[in-house]
VMD Tcl script that builds the backbone (N, CA, C; Angstrom):
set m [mol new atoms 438]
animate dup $m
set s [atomselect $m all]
$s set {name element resname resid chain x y z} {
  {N N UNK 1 A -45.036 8.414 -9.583}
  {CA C UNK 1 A -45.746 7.154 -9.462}
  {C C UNK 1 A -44.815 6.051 -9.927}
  {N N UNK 2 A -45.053 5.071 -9.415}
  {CA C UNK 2 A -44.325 3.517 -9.584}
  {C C UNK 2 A -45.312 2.749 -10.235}
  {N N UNK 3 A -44.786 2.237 -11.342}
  {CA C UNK 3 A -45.975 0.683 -11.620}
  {C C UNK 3 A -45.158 -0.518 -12.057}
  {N N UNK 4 A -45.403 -1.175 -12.074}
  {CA C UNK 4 A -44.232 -2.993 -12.435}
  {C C UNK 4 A -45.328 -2.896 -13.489}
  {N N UNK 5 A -45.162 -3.372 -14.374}
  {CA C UNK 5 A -45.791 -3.989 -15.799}
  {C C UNK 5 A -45.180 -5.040 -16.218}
  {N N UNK 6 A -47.001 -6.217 -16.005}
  {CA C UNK 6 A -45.934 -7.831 -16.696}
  {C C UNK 6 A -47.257 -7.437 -18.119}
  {N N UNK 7 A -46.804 -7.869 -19.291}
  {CA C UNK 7 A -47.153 -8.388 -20.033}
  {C C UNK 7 A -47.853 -10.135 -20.156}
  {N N UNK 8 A -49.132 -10.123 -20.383}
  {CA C UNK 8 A -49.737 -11.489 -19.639}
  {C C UNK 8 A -50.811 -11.934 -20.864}
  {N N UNK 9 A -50.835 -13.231 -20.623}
  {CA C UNK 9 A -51.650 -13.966 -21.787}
  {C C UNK 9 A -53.476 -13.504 -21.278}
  {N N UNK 10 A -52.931 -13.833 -19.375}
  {CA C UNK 10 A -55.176 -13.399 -18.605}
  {C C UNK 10 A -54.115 -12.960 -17.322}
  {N N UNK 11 A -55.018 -12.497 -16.486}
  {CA C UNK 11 A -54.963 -12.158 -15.307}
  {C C UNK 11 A -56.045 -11.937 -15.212}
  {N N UNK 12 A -55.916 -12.106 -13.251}
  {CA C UNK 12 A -57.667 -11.518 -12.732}
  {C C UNK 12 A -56.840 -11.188 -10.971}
  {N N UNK 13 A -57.830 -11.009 -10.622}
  {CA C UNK 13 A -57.467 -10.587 -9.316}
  {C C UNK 13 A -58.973 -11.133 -8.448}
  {N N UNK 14 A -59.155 -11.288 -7.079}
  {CA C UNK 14 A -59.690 -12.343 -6.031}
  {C C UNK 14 A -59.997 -11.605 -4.761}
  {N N UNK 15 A -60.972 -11.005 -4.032}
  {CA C UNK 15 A -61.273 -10.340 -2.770}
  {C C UNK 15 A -62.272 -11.184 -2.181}
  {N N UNK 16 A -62.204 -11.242 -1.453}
  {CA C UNK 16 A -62.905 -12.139 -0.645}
  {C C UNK 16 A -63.607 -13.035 -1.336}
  {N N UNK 17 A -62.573 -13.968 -1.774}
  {CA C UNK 17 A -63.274 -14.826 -2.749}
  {C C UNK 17 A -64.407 -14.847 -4.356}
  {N N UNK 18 A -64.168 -13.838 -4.871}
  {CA C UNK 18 A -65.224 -13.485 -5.426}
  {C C UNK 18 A -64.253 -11.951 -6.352}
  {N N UNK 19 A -64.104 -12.568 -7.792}
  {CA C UNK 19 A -63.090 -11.943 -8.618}
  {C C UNK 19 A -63.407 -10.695 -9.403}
  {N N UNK 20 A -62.827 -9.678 -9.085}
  {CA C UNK 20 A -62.948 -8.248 -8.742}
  {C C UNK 20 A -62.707 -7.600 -10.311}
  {N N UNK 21 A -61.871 -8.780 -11.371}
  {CA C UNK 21 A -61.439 -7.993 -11.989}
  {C C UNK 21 A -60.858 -9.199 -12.637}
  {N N UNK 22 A -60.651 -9.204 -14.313}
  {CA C UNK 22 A -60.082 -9.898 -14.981}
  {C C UNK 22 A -59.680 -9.668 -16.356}
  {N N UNK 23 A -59.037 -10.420 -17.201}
  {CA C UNK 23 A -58.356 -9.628 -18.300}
  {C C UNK 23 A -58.025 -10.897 -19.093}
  {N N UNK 24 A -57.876 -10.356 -20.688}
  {CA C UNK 24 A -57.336 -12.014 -21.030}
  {C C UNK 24 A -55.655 -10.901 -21.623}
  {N N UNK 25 A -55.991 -11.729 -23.150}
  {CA C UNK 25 A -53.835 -10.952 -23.342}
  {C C UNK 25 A -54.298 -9.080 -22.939}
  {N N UNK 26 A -52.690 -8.988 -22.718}
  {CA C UNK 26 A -52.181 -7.334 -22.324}
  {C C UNK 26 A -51.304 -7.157 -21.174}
  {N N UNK 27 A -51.791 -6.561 -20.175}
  {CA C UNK 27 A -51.294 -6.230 -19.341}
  {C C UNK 27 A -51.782 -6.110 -17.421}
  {N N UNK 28 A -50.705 -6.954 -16.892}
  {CA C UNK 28 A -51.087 -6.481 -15.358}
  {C C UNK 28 A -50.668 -5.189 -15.083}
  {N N UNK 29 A -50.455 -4.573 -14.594}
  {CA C UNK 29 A -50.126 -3.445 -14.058}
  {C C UNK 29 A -50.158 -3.097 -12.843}
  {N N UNK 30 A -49.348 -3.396 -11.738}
  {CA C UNK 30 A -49.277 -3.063 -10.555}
  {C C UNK 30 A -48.631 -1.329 -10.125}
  {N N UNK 31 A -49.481 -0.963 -9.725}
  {CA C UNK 31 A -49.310 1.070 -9.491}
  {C C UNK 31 A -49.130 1.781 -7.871}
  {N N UNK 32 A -47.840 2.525 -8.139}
  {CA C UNK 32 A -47.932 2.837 -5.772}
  {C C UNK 32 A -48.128 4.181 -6.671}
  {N N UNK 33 A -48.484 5.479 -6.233}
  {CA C UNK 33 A -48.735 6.547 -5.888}
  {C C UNK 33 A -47.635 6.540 -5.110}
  {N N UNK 34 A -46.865 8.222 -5.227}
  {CA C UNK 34 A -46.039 8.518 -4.267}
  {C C UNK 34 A -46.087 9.590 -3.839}
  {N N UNK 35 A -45.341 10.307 -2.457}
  {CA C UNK 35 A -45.568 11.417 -1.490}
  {C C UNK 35 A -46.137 12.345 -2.476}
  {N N UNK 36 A -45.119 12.994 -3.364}
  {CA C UNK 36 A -45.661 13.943 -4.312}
  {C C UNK 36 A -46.317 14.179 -5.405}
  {N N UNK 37 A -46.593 12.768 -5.785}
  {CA C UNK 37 A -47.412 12.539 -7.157}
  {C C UNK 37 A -48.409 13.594 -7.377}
  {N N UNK 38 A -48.524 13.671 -8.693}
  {CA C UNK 38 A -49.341 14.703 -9.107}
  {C C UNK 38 A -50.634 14.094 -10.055}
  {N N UNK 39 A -51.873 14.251 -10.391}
  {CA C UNK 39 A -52.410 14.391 -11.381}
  {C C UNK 39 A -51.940 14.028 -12.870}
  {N N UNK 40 A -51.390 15.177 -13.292}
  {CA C UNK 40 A -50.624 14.770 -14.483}
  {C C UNK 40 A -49.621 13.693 -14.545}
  {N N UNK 41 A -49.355 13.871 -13.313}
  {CA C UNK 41 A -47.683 12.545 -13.249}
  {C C UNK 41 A -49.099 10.850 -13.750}
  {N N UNK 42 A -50.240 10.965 -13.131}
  {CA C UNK 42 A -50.872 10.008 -13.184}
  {C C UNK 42 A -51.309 9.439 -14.567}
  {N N UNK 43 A -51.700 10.746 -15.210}
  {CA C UNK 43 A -52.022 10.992 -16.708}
  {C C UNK 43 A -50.414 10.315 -17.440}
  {N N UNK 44 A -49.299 11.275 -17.361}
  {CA C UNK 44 A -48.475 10.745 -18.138}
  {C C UNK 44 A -47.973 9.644 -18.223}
  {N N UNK 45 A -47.643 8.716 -16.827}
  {CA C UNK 45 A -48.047 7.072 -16.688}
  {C C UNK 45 A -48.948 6.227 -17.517}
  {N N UNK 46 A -50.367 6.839 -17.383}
  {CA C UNK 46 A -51.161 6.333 -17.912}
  {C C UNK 46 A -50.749 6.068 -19.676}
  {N N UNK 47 A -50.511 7.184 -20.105}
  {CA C UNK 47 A -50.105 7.684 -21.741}
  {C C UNK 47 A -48.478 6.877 -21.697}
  {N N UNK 48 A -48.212 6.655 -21.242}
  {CA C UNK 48 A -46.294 5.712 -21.405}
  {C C UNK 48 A -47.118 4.343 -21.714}
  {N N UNK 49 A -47.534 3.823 -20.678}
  {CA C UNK 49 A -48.042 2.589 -20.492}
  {C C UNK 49 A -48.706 1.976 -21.501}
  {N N UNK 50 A -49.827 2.885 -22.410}
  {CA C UNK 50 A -50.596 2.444 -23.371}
  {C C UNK 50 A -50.096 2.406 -24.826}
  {N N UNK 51 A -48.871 3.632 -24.852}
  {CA C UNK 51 A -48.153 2.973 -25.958}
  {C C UNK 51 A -46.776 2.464 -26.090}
  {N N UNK 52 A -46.327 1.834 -24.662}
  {CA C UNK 52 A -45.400 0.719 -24.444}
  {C C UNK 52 A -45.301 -0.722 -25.578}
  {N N UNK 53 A -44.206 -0.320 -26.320}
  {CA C UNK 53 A -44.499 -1.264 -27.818}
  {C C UNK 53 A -43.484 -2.372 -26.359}
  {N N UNK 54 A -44.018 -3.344 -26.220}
  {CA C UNK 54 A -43.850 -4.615 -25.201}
  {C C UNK 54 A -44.345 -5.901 -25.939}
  {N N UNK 55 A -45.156 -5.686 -27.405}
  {CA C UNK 55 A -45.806 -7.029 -27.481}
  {C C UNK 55 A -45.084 -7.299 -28.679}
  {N N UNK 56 A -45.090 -8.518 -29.458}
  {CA C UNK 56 A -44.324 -8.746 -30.597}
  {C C UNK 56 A -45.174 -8.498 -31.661}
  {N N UNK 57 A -44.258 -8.116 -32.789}
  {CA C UNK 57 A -44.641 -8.236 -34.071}
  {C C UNK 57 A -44.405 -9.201 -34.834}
  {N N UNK 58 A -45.556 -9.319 -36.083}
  {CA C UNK 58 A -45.078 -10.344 -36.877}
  {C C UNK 58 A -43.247 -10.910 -36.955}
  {N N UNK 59 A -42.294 -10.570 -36.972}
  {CA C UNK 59 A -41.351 -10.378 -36.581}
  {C C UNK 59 A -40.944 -11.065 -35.478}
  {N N UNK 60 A -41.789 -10.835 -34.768}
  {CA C UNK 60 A -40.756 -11.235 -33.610}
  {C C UNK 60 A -40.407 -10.433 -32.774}
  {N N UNK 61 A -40.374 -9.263 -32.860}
  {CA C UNK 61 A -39.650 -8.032 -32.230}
  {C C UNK 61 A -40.725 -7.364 -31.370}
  {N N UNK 62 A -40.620 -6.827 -30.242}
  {CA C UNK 62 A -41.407 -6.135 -29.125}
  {C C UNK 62 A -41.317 -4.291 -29.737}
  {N N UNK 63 A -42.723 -4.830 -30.537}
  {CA C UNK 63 A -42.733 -3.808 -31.571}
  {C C UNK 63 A -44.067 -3.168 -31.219}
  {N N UNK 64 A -44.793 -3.381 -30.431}
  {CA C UNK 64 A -46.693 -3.216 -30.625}
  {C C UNK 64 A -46.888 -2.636 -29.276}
  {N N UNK 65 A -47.793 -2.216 -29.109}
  {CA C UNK 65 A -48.922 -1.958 -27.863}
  {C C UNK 65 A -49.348 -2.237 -27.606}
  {N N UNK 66 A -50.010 -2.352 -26.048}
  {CA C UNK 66 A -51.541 -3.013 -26.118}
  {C C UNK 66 A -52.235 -2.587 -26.517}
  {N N UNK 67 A -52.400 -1.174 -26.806}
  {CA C UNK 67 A -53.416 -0.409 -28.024}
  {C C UNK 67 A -53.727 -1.438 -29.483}
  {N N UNK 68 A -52.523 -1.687 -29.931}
  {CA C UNK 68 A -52.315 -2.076 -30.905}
  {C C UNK 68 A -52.945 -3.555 -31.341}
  {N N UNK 69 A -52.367 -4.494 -30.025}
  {CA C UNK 69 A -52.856 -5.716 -30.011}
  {C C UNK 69 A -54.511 -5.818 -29.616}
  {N N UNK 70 A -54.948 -4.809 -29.411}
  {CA C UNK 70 A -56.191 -4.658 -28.744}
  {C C UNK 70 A -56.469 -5.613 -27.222}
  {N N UNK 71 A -55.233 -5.576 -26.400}
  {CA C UNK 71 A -54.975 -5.896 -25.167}
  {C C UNK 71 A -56.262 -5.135 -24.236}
  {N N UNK 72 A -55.895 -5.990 -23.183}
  {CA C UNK 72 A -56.632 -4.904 -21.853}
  {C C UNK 72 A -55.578 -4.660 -20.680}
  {N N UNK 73 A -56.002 -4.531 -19.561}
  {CA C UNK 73 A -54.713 -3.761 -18.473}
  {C C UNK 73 A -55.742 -4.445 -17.414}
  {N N UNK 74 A -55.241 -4.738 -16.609}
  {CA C UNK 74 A -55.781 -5.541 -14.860}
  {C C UNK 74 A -54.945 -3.872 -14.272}
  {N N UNK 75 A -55.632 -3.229 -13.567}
  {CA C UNK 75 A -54.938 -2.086 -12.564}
  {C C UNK 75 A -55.175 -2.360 -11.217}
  {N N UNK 76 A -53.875 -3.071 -10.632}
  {CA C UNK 76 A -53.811 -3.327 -9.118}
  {C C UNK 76 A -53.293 -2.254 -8.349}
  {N N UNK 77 A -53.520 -2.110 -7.338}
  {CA C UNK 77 A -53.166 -0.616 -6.524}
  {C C UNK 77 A -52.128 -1.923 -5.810}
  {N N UNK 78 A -50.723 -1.187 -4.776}
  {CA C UNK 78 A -50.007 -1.786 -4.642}
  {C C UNK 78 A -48.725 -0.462 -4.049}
  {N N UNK 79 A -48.911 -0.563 -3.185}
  {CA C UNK 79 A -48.073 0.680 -2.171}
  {C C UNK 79 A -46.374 0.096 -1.657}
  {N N UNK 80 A -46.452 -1.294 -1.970}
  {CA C UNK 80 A -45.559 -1.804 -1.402}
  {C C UNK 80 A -44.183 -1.875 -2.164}
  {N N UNK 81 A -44.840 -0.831 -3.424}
  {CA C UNK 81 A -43.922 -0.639 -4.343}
  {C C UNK 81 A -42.578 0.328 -4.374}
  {N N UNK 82 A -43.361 1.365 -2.962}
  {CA C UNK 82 A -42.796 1.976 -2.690}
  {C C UNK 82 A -41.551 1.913 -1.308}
  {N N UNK 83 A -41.469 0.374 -1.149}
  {CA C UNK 83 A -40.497 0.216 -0.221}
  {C C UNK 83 A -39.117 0.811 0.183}
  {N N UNK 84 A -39.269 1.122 0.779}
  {CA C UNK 84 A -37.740 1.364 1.317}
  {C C UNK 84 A -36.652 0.071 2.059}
  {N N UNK 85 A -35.848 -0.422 1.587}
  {CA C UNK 85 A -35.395 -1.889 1.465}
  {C C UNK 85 A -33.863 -1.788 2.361}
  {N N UNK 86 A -33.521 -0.569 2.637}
  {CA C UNK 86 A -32.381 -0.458 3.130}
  {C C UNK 86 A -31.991 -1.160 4.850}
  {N N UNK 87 A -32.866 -1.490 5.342}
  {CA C UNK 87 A -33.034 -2.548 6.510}
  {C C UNK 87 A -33.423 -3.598 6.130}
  {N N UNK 88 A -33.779 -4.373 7.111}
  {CA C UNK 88 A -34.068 -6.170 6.610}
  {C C UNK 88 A -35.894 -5.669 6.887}
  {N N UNK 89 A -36.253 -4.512 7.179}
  {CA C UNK 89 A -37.791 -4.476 7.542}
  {C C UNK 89 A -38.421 -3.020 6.433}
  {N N UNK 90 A -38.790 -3.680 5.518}
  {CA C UNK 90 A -38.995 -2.831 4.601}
  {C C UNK 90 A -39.767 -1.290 5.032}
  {N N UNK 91 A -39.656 -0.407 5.060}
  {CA C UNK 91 A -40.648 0.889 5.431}
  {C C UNK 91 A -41.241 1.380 3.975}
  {N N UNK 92 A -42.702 2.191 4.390}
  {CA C UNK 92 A -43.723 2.450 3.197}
  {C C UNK 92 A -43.973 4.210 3.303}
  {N N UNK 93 A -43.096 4.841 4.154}
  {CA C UNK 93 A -43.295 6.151 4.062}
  {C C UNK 93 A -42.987 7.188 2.887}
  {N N UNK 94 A -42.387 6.825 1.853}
  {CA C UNK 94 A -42.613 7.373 0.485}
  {C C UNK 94 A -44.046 7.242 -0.021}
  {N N UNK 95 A -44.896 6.283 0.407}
  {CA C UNK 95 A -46.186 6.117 -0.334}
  {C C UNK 95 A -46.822 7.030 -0.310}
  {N N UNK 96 A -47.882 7.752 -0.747}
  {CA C UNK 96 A -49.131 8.510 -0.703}
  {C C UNK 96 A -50.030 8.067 -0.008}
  {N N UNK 97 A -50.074 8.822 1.570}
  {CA C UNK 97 A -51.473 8.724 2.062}
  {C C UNK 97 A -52.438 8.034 1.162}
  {N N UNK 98 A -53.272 7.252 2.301}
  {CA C UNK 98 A -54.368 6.636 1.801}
  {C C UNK 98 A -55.280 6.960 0.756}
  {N N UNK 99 A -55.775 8.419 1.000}
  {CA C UNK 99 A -56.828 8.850 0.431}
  {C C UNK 99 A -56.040 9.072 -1.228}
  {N N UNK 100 A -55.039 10.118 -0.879}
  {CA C UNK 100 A -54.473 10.442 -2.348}
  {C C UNK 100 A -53.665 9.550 -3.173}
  {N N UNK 101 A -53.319 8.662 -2.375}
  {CA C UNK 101 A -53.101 7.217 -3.220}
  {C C UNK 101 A -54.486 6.681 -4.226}
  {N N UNK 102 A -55.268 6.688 -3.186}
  {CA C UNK 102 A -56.908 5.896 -4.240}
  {C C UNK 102 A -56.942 7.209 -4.891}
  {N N UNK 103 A -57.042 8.460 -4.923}
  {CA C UNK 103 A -57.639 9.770 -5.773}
  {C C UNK 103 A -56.393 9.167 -6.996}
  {N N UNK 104 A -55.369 8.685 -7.078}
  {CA C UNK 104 A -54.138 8.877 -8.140}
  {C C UNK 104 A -54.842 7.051 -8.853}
  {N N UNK 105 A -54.828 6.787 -8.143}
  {CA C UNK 105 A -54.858 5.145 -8.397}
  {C C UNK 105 A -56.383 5.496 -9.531}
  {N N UNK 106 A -57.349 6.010 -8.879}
  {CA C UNK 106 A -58.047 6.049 -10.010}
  {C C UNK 106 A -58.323 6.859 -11.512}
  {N N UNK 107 A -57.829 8.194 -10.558}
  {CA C UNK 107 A -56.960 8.867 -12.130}
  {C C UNK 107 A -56.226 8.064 -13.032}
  {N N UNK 108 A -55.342 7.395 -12.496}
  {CA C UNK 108 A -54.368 6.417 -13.681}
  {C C UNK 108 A -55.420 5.433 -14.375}
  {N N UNK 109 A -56.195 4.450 -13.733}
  {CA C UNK 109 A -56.859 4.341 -14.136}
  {C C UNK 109 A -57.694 4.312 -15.268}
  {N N UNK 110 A -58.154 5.478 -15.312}
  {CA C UNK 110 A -59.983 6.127 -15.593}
  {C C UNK 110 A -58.428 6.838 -16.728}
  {N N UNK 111 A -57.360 7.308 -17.001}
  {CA C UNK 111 A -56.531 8.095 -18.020}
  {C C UNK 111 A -56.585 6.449 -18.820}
  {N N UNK 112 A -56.243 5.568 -18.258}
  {CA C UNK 112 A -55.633 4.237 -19.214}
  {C C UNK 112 A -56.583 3.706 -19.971}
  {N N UNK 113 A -57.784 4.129 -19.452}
  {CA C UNK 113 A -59.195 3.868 -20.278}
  {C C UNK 113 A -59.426 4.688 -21.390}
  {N N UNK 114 A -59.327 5.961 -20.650}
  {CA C UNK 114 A -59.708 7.109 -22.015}
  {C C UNK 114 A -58.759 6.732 -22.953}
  {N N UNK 115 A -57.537 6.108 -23.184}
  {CA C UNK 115 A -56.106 6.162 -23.886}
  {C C UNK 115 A -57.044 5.140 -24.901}
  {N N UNK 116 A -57.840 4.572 -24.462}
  {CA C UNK 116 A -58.897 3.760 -25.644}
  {C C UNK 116 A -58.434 2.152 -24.469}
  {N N UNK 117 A -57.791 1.835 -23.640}
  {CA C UNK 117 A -57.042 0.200 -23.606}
  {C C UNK 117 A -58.145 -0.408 -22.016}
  {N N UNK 118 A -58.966 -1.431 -22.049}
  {CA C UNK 118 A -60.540 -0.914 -21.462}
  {C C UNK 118 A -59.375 -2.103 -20.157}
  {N N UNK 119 A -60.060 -1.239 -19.144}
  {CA C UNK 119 A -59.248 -1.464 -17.525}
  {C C UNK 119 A -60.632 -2.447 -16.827}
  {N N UNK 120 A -59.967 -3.259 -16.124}
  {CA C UNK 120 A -60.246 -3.904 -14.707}
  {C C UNK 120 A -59.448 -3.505 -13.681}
  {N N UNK 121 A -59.968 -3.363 -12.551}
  {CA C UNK 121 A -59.425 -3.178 -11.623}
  {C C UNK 121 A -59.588 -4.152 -9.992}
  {N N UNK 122 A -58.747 -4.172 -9.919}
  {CA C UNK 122 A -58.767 -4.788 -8.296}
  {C C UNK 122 A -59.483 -3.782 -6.994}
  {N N UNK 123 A -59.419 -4.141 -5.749}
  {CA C UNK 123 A -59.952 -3.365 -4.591}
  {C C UNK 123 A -59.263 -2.372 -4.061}
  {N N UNK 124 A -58.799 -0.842 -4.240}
  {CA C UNK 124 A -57.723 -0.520 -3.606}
  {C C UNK 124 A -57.641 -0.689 -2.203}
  {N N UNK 125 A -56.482 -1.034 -1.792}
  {CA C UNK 125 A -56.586 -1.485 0.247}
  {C C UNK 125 A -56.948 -2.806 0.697}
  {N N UNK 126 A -57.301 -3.574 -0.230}
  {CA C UNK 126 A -57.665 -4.361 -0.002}
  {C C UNK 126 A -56.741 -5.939 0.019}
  {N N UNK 127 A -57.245 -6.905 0.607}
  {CA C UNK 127 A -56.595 -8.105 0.523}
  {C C UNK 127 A -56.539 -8.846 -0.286}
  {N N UNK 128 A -55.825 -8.446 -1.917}
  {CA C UNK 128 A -55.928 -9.291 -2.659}
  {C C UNK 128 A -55.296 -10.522 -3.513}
  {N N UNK 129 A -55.420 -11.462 -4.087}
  {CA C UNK 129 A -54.988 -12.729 -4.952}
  {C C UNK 129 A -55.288 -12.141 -6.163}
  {N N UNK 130 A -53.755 -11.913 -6.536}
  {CA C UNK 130 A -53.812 -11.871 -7.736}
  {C C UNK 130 A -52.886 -12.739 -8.493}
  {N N UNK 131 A -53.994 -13.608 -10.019}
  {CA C UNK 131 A -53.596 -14.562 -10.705}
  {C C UNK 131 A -53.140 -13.871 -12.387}
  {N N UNK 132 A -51.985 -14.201 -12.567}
  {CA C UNK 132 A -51.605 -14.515 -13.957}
  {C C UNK 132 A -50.886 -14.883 -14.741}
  {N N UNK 133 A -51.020 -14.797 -15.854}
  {CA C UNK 133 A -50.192 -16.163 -16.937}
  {C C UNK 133 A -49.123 -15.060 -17.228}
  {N N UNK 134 A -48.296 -14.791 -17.294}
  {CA C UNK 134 A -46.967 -13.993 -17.975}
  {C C UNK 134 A -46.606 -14.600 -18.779}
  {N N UNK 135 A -46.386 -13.401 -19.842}
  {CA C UNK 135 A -46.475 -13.807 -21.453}
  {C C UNK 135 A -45.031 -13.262 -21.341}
  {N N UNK 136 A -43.822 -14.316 -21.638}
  {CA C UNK 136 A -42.214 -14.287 -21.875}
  {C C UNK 136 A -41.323 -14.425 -20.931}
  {N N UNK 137 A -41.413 -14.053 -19.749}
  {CA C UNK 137 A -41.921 -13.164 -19.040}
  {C C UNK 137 A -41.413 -12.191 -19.378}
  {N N UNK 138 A -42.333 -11.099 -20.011}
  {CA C UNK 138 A -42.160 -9.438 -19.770}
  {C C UNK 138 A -42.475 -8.820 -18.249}
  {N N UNK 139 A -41.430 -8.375 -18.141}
  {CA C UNK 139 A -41.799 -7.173 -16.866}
  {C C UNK 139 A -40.776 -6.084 -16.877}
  {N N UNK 140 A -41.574 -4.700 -16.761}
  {CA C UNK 140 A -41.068 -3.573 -17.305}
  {C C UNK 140 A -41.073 -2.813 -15.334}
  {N N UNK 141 A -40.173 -2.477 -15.084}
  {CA C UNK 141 A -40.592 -1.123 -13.833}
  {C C UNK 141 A -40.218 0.525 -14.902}
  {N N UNK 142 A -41.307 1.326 -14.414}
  {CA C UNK 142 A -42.108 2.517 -14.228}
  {C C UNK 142 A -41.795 2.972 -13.347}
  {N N UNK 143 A -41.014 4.567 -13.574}
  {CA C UNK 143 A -40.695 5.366 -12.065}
  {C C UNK 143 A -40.675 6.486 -12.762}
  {N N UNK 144 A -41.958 7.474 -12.140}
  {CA C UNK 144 A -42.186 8.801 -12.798}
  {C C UNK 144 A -40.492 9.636 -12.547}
  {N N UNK 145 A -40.124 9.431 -11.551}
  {CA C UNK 145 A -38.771 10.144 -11.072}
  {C C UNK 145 A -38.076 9.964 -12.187}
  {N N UNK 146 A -37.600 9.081 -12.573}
  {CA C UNK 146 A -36.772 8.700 -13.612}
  {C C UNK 146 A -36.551 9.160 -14.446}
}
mol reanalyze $m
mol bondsrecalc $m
mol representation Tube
mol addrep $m
C-alpha cells in the first residue's frame, strides 16, 4: 500500500457538494491499495501511521504522534498514487482492482481507528474536493514495498 501523509492544522473533504468528512489538527492521509496488497500490509500501515512521531514537541522537535497529540486522520482513497509516470500519460495498472482497493481502503481505515486515532473518511471512487491547512508543511510518502 501507498499513502502521502500531510500533517494539517483541519481538513475535510466535499462530494457533491455536501462534506463527507472532516478533521481539525492531525492528519490527511491519502491511501492507493496495490496489485498485491494484503490485509496485514493494511493493518501494518495503519500501526506506522498512528505512531509516526511527525508532530512537535515542547521542543520543537517532530517528536509526538497523532496518538499523542490527540489528532484525528481525514482517510482519502486515492489510486492515482499508484502511477506509473514513465510516459508523459500516467498509467494506474499497479492499483488494486476496484473492489479490493475499497475491501483494503477500509481495513486501513477501521485498523487506524482501533489504533485509538478516530477517522473521517471521504467517498471511495468518488469525485472529490479535498480542503486543507498543512501544518509546516509536513508530508511524509508511505510505501509498504519499501
Amino acid at each position: 500500500m501507498r499513502a502521502l501523509v500531510q500533517r494539517v492544522q483541519s481538513a475535510s473533504v466535499t462530494v457533491d457538494s455536501e462534506i463527507s468528512g472532516q478533521i481539525g489538527p492531525g492528519l490527511l492521509v491519502l491511501v492507493c491499495a496495490m496489485q498485491d496488497d494484503t490485509d496485514d500490509l493494511a493493518n501494518w500501515l495503519a500501526q506506522k501511521i498512528a505512531k509516526l512521531r511527525i508532530f512537535e514537541d515542547d521542543a520543537g522537535k517532530m517528536n509526538r504522534s497523532v496518538l499523542d497529540i490527540g489528532g484525528s486522520a481525514l482517510v482519502v482513497s486515492q489510486f492515482t498514487l499508484a502511477a506509473d509516470t514513465k510516459g508523459n500519460r500516467p498509467g494506474f495498472s499497479r492499483a488494486a482492482p476496484p473492489e479490493r482497493g475499497r475491501d483494503l481502503y477500509e481495513k486501513f481505515s477501521a485498523a487506524l481507528n482501533a489504533s485509538g486515532v478516530p477517522v473521517a473518511n471521504g467517498v471511495f471512487g468518488a469525485d472529490m474536493k479535498v480542503a486543507l491547512v498543512n501544518d509546516g508543511p509536513v508530508t511524509i510518502w508511505l510505501d509498504t514495498d519499501q
